[in-house]
Each structure stands twice: as C-alpha cells, then as structure tokens.
C-alpha positions in Angstrom: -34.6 39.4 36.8 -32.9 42.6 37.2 -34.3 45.6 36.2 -32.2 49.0 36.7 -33.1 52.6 36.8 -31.4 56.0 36.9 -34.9 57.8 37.6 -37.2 56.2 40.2 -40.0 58.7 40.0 -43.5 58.0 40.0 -46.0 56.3 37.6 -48.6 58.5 38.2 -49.6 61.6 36.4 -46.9 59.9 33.4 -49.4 60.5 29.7 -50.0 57.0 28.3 -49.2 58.3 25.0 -45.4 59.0 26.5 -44.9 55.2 27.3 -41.6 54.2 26.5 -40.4 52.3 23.5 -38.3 49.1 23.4 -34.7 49.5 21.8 -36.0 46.9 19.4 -38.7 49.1 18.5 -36.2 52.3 17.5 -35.8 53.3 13.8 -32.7 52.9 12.3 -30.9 56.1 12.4 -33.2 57.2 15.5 -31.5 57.9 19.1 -32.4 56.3 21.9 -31.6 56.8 25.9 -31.8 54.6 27.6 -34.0 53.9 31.0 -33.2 50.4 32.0 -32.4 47.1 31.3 -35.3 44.6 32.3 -33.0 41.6 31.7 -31.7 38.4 34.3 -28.8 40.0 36.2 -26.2 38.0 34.2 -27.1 39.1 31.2 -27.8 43.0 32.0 -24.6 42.8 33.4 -22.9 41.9 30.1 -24.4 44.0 28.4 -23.5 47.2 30.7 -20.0 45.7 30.6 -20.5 46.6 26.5 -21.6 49.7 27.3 -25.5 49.6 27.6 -25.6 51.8 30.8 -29.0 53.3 31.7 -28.8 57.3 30.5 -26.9 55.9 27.3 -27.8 57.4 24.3 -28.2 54.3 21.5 -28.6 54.6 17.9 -29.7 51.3 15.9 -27.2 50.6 12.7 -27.6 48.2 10.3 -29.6 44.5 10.7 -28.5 40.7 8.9 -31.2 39.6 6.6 -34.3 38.0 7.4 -34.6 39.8 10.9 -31.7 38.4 12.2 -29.3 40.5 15.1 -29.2 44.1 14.3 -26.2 46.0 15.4 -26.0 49.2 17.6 -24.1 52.2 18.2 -23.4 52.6 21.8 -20.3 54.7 23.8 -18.2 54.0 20.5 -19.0 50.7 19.8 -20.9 49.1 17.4 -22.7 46.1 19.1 -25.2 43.1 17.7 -28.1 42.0 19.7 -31.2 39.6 18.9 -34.1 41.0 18.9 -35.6 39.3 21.7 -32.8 41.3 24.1 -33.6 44.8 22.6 -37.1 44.3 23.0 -36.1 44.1 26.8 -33.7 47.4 26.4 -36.5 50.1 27.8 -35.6 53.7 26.6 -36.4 57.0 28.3 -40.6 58.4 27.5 -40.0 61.8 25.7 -41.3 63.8 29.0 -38.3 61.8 30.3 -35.4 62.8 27.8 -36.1 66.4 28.1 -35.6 68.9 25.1 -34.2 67.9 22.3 -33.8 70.9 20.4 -31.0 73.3 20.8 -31.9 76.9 21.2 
C-alpha cells in the first residue's frame, strides 16, 4: 500500500468532528483537496499520472446509473473512477484547507 501526504503533522489535538471525508463521500458540485491517496503504489501512481496529486482541488461531476463510476473534475480533466477507488481518495479536514472565504 502506498499512502502519500503533503502535510505530516500530528494526530493529536486534530477535532474528531474535522475527520476527513473520502472523495467518494463529496457532493456533486462540492470541492474537494485533496490529502492523500491510500491506494497500492501502482495504482496511486496512475492515478497521480491523471492528475490526482495530493493538494489537488477535485470536484465530483456527473455518475452512470445505478451507482456505477462517477466522473471527476481534476487539473482540467474530467476523469471516472469506481467508487471503491474514491472511497480510498482522502481529502484535506476543513482545519486543514484553511479559509475558504474571500475577504
């Protein structure tokens, strides 16, 4: 398994309530960074090859019927992955992402 990082802080003091969220578990429309890849090396590798680098902002597109792939926006592509790989895609907590509002 390979699992890559941009931020190696700490565990402790993070709020449990902040824990991040899979990519499978994004809204459609919602933006995503993300954290790492917790994926065998081959595969993690592809998929950072398409464009799925850790600090990555992803937004999830449109899905096939009956749960199927769903397709995602990522560095100008548009990209289709099974659920079972997104749900190993970890994005950033929100203490993580930082502001997202604009002042």
């Amino acid at each position: 398994m390979m699992q890559l990082s941009v931020n190696n802080d700490s565990q402790a003091g993070r709020n449990a309530a902040f824990a991040p969220k899979t990519l499978a578990q994004l809204p459609r429309g919602e933006s995503g960074i993300l954290d790492r890849l917790d994926l065998p090396e081959d595969v993690a590798r592809r998929l950072m090859e398409l464009g799925f680098l850790p600090g990555q902002v992803i937004v999830p597109a449109r899905s096939a019927p009956g749960g199927g792939p769903r397709v995602y926006r990522v560095d100008g592509s548009e990209v289709a992955l099974r659920r079972e790989t997104a749900a190993r895609l970890i994005l950033r907590s929100p203490a993580k992402s930082g502001p997202t509002r604009k002042p």
